[in-house]
C-alpha positions in Angstrom: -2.2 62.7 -13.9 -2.4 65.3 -16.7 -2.8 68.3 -16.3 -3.6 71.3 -19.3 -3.1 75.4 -19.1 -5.2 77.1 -20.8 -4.1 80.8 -21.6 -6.1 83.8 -22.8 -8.7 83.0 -25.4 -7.2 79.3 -25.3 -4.0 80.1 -27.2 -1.9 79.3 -25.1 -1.9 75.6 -24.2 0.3 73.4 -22.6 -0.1 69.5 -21.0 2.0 68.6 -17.7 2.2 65.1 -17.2 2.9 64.4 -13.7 6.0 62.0 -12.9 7.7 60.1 -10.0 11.0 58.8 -9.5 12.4 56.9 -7.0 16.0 56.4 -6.7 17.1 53.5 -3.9 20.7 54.0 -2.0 21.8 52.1 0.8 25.1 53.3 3.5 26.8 50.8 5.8 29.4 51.4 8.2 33.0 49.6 7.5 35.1 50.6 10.4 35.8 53.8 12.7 33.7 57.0 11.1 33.9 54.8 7.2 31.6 53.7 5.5 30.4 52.4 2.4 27.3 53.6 0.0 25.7 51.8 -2.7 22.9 51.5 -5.5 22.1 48.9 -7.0 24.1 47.9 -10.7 26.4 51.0 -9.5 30.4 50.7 -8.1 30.3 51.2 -4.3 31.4 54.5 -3.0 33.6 54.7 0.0 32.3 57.4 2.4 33.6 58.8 5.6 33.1 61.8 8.7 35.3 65.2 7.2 38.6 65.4 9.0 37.2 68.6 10.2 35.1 65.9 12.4 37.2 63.6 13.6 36.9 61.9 10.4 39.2 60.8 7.6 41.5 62.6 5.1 41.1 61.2 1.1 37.9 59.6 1.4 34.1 61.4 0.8 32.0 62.8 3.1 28.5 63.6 3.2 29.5 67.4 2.5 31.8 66.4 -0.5 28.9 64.2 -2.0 26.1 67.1 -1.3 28.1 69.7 -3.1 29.2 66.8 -6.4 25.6 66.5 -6.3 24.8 70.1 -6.9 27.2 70.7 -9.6 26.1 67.0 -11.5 22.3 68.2 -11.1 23.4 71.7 -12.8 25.7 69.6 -15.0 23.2 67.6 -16.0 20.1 70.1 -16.6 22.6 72.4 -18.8 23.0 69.3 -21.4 19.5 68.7 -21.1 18.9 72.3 -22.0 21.5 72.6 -24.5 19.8 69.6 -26.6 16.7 70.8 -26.4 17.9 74.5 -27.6 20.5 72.5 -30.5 23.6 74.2 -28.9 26.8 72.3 -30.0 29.4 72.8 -27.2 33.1 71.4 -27.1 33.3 71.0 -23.6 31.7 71.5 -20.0 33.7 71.6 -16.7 32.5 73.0 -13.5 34.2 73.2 -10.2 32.1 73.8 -7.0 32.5 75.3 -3.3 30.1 74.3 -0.4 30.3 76.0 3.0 28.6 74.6 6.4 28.8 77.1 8.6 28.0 77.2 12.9 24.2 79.3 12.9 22.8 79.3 16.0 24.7 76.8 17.4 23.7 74.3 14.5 25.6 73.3 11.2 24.7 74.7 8.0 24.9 74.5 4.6 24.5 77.7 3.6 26.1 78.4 0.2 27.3 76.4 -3.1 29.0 78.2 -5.3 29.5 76.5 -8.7 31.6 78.1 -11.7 31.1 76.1 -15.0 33.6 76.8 -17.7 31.6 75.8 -21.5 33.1 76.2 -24.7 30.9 76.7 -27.7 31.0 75.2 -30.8 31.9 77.8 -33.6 28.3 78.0 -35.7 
């Protein structure tokens, strides 16, 4: 589907093309709250419950994964940007913080809180 956006007069004209991706995962247990997750032509990843659940201390959890995920996707958008724009950079690091917090009786996630660290290349 295309789409075009016409602006005042027509001079202002853009086309959106629209796209869909599907992206195919699979999780199995293993043993106890452990398990394993997987994609196809990717390594395995072992997951588990948080120890804050009964779970399991030096393995990923669901939490640990949702907030990676966050700070790839910003990651990842930022280098996307950056190539666009022709911004040399030396280096990227981020470091994130996820909170789930008790609302209403339920589990939340209610904040992620990402601090990326880029160094510029000199122009």
């Amino acid at each position: 589907m295309r789409k075009r956006i016409h602006g005042w007069g027509g001079r202002c004209r853009a086309e959106v093309r629209s796209k869909v991706y599907t992206y195919h995962t699979a999780v199995k247990r293993t043993e106890q709250r452990k398990g394993v997750i997987s994609c196809a032509g990717k390594p395995d990843i072992q997951v588990a419950t948080p120890p804050e659940f009964k779970g399991h201390e030096g393995i990923w959890s669901p939490e640990d994964v949702f907030v990676a995920s966050a700070n790839i996707c910003v990651m990842t958008k930022f280098l996307a940007v950056a190539e666009r724009a022709g911004r040399a950079f030396t280096s990227y690091e981020s470091v994130a913080e996820g909170r789930l917090e008790l609302v209403d009786g339920k589990f939340q996630s209610t904040v992620i809180m990402l601090t990326p660290t880029i160094i510029l290349k000199d122009s």
